[in-house]
C-alpha positions in Angstrom: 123.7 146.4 141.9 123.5 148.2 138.1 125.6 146.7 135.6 126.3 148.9 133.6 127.6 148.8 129.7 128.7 151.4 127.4 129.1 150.9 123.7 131.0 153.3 121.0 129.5 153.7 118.0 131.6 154.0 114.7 129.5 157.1 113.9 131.6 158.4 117.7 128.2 158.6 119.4 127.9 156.1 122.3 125.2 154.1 124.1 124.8 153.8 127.6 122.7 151.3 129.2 122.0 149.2 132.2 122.0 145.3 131.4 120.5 144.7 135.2 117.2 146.4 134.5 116.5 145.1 131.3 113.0 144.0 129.5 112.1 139.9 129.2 111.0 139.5 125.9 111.4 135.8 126.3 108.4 133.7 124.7 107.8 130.1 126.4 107.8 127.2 124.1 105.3 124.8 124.7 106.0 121.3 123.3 102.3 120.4 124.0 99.8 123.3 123.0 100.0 126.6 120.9 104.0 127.7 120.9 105.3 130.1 118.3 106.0 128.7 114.9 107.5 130.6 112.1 108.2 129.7 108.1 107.0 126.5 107.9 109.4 125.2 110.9 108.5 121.8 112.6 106.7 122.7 115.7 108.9 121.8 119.2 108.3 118.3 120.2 109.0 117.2 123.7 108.9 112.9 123.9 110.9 110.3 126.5 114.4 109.4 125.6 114.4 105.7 123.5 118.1 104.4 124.3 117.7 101.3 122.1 114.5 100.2 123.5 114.4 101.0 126.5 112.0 104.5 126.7 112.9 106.8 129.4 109.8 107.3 131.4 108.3 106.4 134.7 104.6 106.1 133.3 106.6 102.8 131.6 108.4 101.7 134.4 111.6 103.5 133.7 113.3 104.8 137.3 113.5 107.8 135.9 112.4 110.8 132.7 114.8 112.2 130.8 113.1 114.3 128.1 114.2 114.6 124.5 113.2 118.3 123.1 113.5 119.3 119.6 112.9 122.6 118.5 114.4 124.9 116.0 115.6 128.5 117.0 115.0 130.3 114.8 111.0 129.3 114.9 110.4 129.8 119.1 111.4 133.4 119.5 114.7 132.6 121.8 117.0 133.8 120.0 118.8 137.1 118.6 120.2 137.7 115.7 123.4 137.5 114.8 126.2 137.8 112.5 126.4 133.6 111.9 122.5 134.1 110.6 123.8 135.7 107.6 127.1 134.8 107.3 128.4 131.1 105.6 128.9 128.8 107.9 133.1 128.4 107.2 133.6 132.2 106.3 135.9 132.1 109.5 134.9 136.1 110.6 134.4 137.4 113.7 132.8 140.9 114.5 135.7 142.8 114.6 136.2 141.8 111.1 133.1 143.2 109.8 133.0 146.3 111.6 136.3 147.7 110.5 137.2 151.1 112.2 
């Protein structure tokens, strides 16, 4: 089934497109191995949960894994931009506010 979108453009063109057939672009991170990295940013780090002490991981006789990731966004390729990239953090605007008509 299409899902399809159309968007209005202040210039009064408009854009027609189908969000069901779109193109992955998704890049995996990989917490152990080459992943993306990007200005300097930490790379991901995957490590077992430490809840004072007591580590998180069957390989130390934990019943289970839970997984702690880090990773910052804006180094792994997962996310799109937006108007909070640029924007300070208590300016309060949404897009309708930016895009006046």
């Amino acid at each position: 089934v299409a899902m399809r979108t159309r968007l209005d453009l202040p210039s009064g063109a408009c854009a027609d497109t189908d969000l069901s057939s779109g193109v992955d672009c998704a890049i995996s991170i990989r917490f152990h191995g080459q992943s993306p990295e990007a200005f300097g940013l930490p790379r991901p780090v995957c490590q077992p949960l430490d809840v004072g002490g007591f580590i998180l991981n069957v390989d130390v006789g934990s019943p289970v894994n839970v997984d702690e990731l880090r990773f910052n966004v804006h180094g792994s390729g997962t996310h799109a931009e937006c108007m909070r990239h640029v924007l300070p953090r208590d300016s309060g605007k949404t897009i309708d506010q930016l895009n006046p008509q």
